[in-house]
PALORO-143160 format. One record per residue: residue number from 1; residue in three letters; x, y, z of N, C-alpha, C, O in turn. Coordinates in steps of 0.2 Angstrom, whole numbers, plus 5000, padded with zeros to 4 digits. Layout:
<nodes>
k NUM | r ALA | n.c1 X | n.c2 Y | n.c3 Z | ca.c1 X | ca.c2 Y | ca.c3 Z | c.c1 X | c.c2 Y | c.c3 Z | o.c1 X | o.c2 Y | o.c3 Z $
...
</nodes>
This chain:
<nodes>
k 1 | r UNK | n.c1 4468 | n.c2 4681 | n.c3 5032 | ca.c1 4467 | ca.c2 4676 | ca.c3 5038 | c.c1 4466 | c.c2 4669 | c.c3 5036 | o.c1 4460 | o.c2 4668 | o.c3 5033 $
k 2 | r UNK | n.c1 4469 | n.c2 4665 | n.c3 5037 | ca.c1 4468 | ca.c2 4657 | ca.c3 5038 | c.c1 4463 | c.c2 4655 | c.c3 5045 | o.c1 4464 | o.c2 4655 | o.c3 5051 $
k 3 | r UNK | n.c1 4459 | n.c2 4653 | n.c3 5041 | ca.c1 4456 | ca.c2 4646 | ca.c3 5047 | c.c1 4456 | c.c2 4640 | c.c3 5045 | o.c1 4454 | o.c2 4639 | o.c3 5039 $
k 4 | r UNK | n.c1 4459 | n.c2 4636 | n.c3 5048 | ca.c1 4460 | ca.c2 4628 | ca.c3 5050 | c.c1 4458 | c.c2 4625 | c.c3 5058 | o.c1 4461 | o.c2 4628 | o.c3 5063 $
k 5 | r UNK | n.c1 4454 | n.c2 4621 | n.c3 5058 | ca.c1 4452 | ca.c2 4617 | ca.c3 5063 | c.c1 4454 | c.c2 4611 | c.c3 5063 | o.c1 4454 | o.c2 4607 | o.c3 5058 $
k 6 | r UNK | n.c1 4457 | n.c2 4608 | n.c3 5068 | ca.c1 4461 | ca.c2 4600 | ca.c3 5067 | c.c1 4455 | c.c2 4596 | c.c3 5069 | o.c1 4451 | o.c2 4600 | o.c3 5071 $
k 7 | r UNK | n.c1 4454 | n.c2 4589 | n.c3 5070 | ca.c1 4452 | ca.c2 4585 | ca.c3 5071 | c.c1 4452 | c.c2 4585 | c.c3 5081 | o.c1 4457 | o.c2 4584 | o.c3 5084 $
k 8 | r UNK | n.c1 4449 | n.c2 4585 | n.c3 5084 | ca.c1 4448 | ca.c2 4588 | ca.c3 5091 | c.c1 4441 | c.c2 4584 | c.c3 5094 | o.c1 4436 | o.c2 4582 | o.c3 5090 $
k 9 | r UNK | n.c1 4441 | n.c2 4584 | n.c3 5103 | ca.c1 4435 | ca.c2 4582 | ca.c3 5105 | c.c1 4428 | c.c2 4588 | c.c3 5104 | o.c1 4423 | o.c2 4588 | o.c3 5108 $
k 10 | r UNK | n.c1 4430 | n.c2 4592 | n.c3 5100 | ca.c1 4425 | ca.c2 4599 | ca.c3 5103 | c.c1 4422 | c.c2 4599 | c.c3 5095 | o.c1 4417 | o.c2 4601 | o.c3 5095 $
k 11 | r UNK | n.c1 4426 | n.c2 4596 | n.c3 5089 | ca.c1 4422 | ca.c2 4596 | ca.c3 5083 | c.c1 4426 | c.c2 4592 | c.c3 5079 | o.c1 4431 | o.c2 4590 | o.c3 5080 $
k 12 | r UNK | n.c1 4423 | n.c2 4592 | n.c3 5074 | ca.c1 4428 | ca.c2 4587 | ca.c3 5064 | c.c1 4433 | c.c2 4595 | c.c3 5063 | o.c1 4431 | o.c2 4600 | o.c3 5065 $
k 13 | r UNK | n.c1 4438 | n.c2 4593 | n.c3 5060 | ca.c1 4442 | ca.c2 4596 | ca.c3 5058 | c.c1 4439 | c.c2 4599 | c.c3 5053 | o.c1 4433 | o.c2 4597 | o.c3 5052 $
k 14 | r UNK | n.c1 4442 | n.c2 4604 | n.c3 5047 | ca.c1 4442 | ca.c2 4606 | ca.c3 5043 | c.c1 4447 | c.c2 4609 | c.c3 5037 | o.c1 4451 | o.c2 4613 | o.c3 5039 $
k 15 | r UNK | n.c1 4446 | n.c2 4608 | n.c3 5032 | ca.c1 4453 | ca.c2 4609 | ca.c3 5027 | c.c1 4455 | c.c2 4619 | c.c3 5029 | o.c1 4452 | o.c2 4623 | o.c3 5032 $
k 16 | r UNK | n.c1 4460 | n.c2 4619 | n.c3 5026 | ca.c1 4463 | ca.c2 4627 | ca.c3 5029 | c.c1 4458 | c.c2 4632 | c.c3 5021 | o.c1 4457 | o.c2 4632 | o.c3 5015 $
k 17 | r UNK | n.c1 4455 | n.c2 4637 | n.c3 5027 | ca.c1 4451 | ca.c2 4642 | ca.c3 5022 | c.c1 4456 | c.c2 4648 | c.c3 5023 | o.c1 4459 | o.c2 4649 | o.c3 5029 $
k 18 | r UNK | n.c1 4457 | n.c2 4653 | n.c3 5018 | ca.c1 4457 | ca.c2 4657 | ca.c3 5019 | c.c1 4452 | c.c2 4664 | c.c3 5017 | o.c1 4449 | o.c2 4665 | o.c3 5012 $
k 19 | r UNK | n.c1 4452 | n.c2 4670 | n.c3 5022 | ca.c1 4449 | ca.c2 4675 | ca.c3 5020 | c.c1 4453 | c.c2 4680 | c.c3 5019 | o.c1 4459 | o.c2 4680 | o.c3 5020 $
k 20 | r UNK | n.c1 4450 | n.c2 4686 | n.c3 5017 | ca.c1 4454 | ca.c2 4692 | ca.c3 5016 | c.c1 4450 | c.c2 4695 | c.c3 5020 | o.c1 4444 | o.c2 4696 | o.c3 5019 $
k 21 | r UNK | n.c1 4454 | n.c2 4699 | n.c3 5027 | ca.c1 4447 | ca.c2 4704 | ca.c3 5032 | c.c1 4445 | c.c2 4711 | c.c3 5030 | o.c1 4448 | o.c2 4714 | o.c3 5025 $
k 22 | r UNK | n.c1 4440 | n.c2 4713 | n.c3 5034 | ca.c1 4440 | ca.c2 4718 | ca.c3 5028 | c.c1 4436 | c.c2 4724 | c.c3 5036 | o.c1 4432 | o.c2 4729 | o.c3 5035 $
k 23 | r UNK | n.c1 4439 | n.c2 4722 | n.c3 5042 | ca.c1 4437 | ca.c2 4725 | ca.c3 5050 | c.c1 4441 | c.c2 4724 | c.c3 5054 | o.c1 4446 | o.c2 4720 | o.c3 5054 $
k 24 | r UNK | n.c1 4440 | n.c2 4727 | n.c3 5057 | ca.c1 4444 | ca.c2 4723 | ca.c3 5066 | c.c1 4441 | c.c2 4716 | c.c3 5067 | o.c1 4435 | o.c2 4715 | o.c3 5066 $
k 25 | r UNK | n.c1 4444 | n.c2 4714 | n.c3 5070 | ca.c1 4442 | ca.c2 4707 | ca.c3 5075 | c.c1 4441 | c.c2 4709 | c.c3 5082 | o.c1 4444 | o.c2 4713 | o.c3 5085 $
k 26 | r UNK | n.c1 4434 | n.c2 4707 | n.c3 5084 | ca.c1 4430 | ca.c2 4711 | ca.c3 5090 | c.c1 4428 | c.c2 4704 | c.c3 5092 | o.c1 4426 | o.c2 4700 | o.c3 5088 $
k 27 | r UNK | n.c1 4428 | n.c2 4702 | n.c3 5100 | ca.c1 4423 | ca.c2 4696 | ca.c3 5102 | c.c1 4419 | c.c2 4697 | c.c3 5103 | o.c1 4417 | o.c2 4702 | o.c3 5105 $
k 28 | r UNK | n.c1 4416 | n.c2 4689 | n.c3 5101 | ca.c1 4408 | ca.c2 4690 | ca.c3 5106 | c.c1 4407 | c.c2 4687 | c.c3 5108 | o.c1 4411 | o.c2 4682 | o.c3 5108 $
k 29 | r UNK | n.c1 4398 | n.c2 4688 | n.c3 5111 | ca.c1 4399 | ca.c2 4682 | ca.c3 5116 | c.c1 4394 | c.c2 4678 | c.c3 5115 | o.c1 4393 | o.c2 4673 | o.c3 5119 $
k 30 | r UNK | n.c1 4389 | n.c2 4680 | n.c3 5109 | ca.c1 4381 | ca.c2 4675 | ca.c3 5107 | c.c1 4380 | c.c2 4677 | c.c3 5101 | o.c1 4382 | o.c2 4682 | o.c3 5098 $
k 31 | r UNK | n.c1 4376 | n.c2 4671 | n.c3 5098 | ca.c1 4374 | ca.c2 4674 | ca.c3 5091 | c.c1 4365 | c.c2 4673 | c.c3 5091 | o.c1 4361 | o.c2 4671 | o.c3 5095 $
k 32 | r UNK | n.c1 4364 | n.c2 4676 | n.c3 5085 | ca.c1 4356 | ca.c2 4672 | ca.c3 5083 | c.c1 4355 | c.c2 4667 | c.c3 5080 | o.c1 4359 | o.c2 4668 | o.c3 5075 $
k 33 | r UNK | n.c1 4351 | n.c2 4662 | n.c3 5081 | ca.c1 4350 | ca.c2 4656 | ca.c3 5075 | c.c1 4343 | c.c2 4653 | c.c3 5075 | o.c1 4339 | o.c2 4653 | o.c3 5080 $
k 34 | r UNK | n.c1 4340 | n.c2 4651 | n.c3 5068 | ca.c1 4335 | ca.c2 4650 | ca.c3 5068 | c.c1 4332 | c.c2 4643 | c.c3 5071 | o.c1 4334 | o.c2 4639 | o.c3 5067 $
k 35 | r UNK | n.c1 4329 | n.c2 4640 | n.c3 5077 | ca.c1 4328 | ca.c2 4634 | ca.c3 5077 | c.c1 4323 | c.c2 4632 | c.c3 5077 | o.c1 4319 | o.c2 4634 | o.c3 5081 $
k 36 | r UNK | n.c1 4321 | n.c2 4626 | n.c3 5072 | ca.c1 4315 | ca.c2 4625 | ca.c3 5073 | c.c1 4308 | c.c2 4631 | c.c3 5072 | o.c1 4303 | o.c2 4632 | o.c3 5075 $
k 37 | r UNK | n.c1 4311 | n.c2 4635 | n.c3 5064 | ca.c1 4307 | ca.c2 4645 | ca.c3 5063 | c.c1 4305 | c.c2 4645 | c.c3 5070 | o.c1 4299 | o.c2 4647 | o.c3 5071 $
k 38 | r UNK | n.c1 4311 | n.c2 4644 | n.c3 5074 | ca.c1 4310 | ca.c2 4650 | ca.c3 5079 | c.c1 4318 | c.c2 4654 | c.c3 5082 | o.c1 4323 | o.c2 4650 | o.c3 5084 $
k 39 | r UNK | n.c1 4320 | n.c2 4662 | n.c3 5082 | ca.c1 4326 | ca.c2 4662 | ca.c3 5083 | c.c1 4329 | c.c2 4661 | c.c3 5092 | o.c1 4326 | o.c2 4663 | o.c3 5097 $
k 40 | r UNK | n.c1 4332 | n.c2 4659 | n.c3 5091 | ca.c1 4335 | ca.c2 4658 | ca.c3 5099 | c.c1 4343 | c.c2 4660 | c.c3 5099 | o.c1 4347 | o.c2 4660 | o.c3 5095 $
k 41 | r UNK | n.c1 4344 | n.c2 4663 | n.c3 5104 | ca.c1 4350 | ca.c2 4667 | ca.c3 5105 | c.c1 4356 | c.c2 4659 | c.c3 5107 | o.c1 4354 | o.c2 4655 | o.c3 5112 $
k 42 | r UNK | n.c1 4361 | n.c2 4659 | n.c3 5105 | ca.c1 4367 | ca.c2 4656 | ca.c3 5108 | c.c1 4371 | c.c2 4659 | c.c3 5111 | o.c1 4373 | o.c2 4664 | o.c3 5108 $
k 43 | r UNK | n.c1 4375 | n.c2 4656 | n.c3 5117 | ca.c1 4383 | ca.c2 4658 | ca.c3 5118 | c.c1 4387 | c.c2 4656 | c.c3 5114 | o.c1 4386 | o.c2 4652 | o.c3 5110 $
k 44 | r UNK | n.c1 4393 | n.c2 4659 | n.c3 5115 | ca.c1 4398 | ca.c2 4655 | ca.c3 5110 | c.c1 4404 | c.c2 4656 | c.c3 5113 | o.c1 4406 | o.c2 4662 | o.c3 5115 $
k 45 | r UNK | n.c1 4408 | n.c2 4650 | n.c3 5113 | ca.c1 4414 | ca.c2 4653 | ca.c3 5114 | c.c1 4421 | c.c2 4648 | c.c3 5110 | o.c1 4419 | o.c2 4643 | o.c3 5107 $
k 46 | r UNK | n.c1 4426 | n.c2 4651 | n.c3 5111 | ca.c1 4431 | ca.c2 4648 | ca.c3 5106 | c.c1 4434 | c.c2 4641 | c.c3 5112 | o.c1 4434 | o.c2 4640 | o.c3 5118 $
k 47 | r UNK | n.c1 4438 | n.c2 4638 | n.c3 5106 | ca.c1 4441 | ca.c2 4632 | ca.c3 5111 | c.c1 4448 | c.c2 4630 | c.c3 5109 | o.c1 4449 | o.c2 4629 | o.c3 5103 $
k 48 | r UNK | n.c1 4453 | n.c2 4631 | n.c3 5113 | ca.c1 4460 | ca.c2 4632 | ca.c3 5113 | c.c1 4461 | c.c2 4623 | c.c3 5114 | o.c1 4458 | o.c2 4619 | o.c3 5117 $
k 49 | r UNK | n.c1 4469 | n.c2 4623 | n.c3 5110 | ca.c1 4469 | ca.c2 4616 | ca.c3 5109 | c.c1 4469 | c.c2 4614 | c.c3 5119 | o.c1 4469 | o.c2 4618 | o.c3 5124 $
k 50 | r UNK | n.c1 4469 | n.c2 4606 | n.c3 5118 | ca.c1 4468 | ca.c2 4603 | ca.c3 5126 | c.c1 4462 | c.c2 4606 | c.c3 5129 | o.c1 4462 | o.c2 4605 | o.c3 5135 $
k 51 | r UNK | n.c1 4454 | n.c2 4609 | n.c3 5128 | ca.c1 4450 | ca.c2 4610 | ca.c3 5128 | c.c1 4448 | c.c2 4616 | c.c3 5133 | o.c1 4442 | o.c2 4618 | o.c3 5136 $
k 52 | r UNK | n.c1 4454 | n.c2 4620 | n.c3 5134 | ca.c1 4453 | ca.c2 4627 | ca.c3 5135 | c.c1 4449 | c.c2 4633 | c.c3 5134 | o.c1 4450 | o.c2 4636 | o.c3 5128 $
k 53 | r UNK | n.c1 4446 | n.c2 4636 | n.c3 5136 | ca.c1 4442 | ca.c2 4643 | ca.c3 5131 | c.c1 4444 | c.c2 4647 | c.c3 5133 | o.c1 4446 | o.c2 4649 | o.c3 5139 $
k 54 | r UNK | n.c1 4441 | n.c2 4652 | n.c3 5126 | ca.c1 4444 | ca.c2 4657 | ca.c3 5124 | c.c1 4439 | c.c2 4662 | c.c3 5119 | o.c1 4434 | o.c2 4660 | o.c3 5115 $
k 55 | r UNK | n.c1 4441 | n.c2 4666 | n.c3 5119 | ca.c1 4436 | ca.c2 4672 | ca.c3 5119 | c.c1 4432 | c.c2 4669 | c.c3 5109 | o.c1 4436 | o.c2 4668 | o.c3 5105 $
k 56 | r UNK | n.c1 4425 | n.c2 4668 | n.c3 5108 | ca.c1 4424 | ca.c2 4669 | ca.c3 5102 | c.c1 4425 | c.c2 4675 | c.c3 5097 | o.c1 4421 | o.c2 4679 | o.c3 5099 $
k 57 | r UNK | n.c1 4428 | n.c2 4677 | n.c3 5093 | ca.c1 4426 | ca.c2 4683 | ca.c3 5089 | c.c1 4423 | c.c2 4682 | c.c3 5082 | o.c1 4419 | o.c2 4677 | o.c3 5080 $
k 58 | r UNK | n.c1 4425 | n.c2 4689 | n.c3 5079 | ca.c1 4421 | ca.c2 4690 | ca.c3 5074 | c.c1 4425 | c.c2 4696 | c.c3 5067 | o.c1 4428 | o.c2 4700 | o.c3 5070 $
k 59 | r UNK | n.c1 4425 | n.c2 4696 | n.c3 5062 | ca.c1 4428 | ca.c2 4700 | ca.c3 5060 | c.c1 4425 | c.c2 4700 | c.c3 5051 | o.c1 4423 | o.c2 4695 | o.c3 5047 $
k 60 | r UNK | n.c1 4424 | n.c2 4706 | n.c3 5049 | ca.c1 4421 | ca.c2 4708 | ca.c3 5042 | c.c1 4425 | c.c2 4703 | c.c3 5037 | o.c1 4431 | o.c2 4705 | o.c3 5038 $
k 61 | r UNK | n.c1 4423 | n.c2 4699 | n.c3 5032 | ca.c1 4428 | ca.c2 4696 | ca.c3 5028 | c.c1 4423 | c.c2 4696 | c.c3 5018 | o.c1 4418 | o.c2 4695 | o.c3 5016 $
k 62 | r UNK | n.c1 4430 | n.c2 4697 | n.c3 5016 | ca.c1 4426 | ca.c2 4699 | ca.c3 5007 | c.c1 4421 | c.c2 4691 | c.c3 5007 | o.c1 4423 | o.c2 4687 | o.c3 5011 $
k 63 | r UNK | n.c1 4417 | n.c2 4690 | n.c3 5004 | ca.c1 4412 | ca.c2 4683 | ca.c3 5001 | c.c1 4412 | c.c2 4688 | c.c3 4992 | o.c1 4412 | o.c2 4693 | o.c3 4991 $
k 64 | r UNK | n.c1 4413 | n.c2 4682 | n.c3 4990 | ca.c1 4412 | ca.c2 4682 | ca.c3 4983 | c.c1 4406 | c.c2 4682 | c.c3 4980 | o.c1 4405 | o.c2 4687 | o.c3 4976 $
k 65 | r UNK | n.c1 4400 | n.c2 4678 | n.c3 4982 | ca.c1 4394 | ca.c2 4678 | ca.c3 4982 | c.c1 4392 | c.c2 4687 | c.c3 4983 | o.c1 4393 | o.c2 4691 | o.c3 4979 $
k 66 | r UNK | n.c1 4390 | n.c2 4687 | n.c3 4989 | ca.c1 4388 | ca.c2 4695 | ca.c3 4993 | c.c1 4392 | c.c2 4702 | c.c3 4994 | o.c1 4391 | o.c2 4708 | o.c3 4996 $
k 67 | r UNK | n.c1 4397 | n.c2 4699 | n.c3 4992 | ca.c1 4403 | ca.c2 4705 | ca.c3 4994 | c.c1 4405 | c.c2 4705 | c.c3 4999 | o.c1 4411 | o.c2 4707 | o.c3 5000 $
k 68 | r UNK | n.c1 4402 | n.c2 4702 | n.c3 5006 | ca.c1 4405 | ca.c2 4702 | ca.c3 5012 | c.c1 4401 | c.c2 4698 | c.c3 5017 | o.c1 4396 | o.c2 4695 | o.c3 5016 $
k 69 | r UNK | n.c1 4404 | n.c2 4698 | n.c3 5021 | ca.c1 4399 | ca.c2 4692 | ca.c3 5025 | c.c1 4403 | c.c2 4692 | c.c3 5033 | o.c1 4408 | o.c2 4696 | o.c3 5033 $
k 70 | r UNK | n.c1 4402 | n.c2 4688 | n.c3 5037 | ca.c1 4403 | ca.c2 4687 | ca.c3 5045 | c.c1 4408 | c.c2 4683 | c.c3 5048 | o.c1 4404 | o.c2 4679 | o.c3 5051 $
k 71 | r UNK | n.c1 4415 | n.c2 4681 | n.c3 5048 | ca.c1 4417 | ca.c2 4674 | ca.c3 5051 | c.c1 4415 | c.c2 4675 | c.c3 5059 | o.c1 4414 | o.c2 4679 | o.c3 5063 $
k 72 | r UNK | n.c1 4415 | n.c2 4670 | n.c3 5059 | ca.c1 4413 | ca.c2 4669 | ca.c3 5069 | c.c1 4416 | c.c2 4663 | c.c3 5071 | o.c1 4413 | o.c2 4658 | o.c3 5072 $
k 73 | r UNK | n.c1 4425 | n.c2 4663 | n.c3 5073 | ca.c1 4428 | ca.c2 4659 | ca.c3 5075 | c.c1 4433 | c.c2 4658 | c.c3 5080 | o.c1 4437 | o.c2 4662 | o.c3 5081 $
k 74 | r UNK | n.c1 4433 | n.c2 4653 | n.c3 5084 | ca.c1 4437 | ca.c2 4652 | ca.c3 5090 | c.c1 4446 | c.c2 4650 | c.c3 5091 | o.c1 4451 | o.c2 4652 | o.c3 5088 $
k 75 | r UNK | n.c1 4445 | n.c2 4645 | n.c3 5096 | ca.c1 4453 | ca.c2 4644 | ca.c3 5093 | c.c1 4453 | c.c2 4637 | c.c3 5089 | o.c1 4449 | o.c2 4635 | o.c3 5086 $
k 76 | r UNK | n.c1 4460 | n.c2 4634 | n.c3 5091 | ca.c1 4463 | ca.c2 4629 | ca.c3 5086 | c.c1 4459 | c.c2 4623 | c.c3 5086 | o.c1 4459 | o.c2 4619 | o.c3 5081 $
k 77 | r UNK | n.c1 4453 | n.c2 4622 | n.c3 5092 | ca.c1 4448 | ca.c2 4617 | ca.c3 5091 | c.c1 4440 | c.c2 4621 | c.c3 5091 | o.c1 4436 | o.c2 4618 | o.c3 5094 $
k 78 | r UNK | n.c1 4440 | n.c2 4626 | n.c3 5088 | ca.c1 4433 | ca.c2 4629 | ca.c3 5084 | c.c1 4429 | c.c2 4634 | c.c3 5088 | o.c1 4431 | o.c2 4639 | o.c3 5090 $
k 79 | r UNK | n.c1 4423 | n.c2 4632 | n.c3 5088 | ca.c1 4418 | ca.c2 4636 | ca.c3 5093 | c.c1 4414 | c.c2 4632 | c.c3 5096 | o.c1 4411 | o.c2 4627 | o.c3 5093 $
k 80 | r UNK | n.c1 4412 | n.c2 4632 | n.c3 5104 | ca.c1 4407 | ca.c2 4629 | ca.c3 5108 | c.c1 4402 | c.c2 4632 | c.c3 5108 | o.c1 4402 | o.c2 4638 | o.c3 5110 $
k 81 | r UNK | n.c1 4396 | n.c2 4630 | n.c3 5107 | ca.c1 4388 | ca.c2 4635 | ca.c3 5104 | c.c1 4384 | c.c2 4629 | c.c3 5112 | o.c1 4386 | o.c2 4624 | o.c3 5113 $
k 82 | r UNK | n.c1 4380 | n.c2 4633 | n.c3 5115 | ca.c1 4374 | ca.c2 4630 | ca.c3 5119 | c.c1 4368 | c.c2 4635 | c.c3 5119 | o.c1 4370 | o.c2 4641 | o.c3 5121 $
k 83 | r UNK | n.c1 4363 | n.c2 4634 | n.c3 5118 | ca.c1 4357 | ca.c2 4639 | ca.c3 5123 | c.c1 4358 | c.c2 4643 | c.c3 5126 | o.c1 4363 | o.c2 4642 | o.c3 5130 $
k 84 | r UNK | n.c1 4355 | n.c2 4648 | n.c3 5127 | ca.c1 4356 | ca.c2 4653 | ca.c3 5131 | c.c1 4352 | c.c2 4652 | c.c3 5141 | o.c1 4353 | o.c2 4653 | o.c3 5147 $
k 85 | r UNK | n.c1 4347 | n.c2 4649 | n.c3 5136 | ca.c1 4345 | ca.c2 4646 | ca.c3 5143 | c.c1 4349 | c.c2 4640 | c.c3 5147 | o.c1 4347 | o.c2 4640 | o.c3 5153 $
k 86 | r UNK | n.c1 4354 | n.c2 4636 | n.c3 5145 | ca.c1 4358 | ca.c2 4632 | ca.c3 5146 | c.c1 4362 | c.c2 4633 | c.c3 5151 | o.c1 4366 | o.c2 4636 | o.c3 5148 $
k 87 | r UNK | n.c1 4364 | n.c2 4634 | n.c3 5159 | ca.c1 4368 | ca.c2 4640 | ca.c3 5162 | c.c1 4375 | c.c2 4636 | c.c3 5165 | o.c1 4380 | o.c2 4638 | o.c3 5167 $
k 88 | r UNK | n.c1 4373 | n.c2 4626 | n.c3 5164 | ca.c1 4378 | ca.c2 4623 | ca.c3 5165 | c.c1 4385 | c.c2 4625 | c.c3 5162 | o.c1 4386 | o.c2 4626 | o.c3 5156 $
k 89 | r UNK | n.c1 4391 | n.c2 4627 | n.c3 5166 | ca.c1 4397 | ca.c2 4630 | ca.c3 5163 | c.c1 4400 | c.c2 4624 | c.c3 5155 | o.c1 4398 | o.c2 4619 | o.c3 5155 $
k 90 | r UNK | n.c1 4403 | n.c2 4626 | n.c3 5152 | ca.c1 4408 | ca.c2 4626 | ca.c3 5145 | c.c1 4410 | c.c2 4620 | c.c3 5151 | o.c1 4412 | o.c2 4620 | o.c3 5156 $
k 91 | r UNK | n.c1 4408 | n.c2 4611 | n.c3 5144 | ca.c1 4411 | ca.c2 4607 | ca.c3 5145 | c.c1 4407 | c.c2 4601 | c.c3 5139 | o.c1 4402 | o.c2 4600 | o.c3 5138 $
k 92 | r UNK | n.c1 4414 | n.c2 4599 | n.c3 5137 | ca.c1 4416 | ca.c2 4596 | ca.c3 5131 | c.c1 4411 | c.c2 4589 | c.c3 5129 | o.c1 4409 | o.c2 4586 | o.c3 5124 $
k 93 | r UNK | n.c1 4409 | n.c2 4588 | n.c3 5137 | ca.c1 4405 | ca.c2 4582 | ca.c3 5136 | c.c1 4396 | c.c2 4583 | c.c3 5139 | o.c1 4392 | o.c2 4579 | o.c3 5140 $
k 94 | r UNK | n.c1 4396 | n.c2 4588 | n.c3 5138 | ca.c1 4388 | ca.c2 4589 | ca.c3 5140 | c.c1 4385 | c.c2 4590 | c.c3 5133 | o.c1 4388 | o.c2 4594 | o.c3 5129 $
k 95 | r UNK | n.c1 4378 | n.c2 4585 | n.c3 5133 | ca.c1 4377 | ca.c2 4584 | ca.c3 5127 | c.c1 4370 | c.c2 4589 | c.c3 5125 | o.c1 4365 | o.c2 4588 | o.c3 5121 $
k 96 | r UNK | n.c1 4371 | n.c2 4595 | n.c3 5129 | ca.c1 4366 | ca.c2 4600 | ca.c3 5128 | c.c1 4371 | c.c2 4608 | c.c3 5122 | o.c1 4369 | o.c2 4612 | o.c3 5118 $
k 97 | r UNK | n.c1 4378 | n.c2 4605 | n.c3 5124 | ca.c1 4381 | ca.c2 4610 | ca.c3 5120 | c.c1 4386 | c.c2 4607 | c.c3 5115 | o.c1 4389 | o.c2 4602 | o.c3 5116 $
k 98 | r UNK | n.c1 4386 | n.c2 4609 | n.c3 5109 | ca.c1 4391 | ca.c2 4607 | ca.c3 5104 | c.c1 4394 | c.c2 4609 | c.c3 5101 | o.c1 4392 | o.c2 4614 | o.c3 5099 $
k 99 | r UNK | n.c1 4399 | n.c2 4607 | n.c3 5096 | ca.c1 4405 | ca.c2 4611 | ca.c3 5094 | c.c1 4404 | c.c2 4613 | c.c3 5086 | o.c1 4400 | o.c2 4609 | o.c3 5083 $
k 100 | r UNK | n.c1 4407 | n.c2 4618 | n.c3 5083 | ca.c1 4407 | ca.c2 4618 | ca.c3 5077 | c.c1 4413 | c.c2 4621 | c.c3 5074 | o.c1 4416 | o.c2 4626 | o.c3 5076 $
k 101 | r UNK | n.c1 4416 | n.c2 4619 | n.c3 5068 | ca.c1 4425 | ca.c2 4622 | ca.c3 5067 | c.c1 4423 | c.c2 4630 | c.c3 5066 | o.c1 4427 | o.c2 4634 | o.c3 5069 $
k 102 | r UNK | n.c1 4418 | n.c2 4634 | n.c3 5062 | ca.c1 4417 | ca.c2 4643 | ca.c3 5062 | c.c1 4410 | c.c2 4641 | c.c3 5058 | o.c1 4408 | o.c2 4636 | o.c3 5055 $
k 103 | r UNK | n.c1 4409 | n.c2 4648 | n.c3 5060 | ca.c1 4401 | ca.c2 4649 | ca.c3 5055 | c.c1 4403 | c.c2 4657 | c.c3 5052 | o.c1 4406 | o.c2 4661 | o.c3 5054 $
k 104 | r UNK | n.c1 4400 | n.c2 4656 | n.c3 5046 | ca.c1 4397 | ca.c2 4662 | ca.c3 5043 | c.c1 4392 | c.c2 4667 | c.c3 5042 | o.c1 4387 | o.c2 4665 | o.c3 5039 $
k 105 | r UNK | n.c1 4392 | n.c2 4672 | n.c3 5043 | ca.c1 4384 | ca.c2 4676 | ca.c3 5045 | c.c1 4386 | c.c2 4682 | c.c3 5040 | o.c1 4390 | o.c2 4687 | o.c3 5040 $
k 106 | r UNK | n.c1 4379 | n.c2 4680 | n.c3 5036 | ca.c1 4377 | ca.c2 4684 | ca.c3 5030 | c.c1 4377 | c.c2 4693 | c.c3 5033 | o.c1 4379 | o.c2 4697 | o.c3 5030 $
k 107 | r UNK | n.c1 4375 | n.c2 4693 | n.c3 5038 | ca.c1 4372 | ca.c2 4699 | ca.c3 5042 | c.c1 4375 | c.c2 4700 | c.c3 5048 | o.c1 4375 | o.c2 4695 | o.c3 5051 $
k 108 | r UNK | n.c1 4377 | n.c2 4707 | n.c3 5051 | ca.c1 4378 | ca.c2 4708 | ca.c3 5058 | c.c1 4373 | c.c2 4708 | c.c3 5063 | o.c1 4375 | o.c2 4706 | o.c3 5068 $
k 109 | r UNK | n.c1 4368 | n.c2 4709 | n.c3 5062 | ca.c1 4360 | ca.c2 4708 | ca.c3 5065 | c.c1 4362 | c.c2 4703 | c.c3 5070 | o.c1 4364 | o.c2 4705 | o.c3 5076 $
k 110 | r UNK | n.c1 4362 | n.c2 4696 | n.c3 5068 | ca.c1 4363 | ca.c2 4692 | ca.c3 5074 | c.c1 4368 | c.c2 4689 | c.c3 5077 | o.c1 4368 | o.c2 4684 | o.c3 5080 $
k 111 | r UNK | n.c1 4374 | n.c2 4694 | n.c3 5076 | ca.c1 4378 | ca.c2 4693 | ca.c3 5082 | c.c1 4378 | c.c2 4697 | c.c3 5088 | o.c1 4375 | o.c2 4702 | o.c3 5088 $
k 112 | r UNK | n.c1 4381 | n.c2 4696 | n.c3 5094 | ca.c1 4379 | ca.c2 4699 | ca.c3 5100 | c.c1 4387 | c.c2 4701 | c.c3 5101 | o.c1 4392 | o.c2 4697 | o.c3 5101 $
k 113 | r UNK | n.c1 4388 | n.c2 4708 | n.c3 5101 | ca.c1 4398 | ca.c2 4709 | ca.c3 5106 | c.c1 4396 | c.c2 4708 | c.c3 5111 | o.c1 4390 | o.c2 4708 | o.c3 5113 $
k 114 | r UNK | n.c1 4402 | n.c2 4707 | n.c3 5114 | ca.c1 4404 | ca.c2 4706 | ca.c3 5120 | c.c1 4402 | c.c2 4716 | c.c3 5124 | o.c1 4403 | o.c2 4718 | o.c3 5129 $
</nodes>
């Protein structure tokens, strides 16, 4: 699997990574994240070029480090992350949500499926 994010209003682009999967791709729809040592749940969703969304997924991929680890990536312009408590819809310029090209999660624990 290749991920590349271009340069976009939803996030910084990023050079092309590639992984090797090692599951299906399943979406979701929140993750967990530590803020502030406290954990708080995120939505997430992916963003299709022209600032469209689309479903976030997920899929098992090798790490060199651990053996294995979590992609959690959307479309051609990344993922949209806000609070859960946040209930304002998916929009590119509310500055309670923001964007990121994928994240990596050591563990399945804090992902949420769909």
């Amino acid at each position: 699997m290749r991920i590349e994010v271009e340069e976009n209003p939803n996030c910084g682009g990023t050079d092309e990574f590639q992984y090797r999967e090692l599951g299906n791709v399943r979406p979701i729809k929140a993750i967990r994240a530590l803020e502030r040592e406290k954990t708080v749940v995120l939505e997430v969703v992916g963003v299709a070029k022209g600032g469209a969304w689309e479903d976030a997924r997920c899929v098992k991929v090798a790490d060199s480090g651990a053996g294995f680890a979590f992609l959690i990536f959307g479309g051609p312009w990344g993922l949209r992350l806000k609070p859960e408590w946040h209930k304002a819809p998916w929009d590119l310029s509310d500055p309670k949500q923001w964007g990121e090209p994928f994240k990596i999660y050591g563990s399945e624990d804090d992902i949420i499926y769909e």
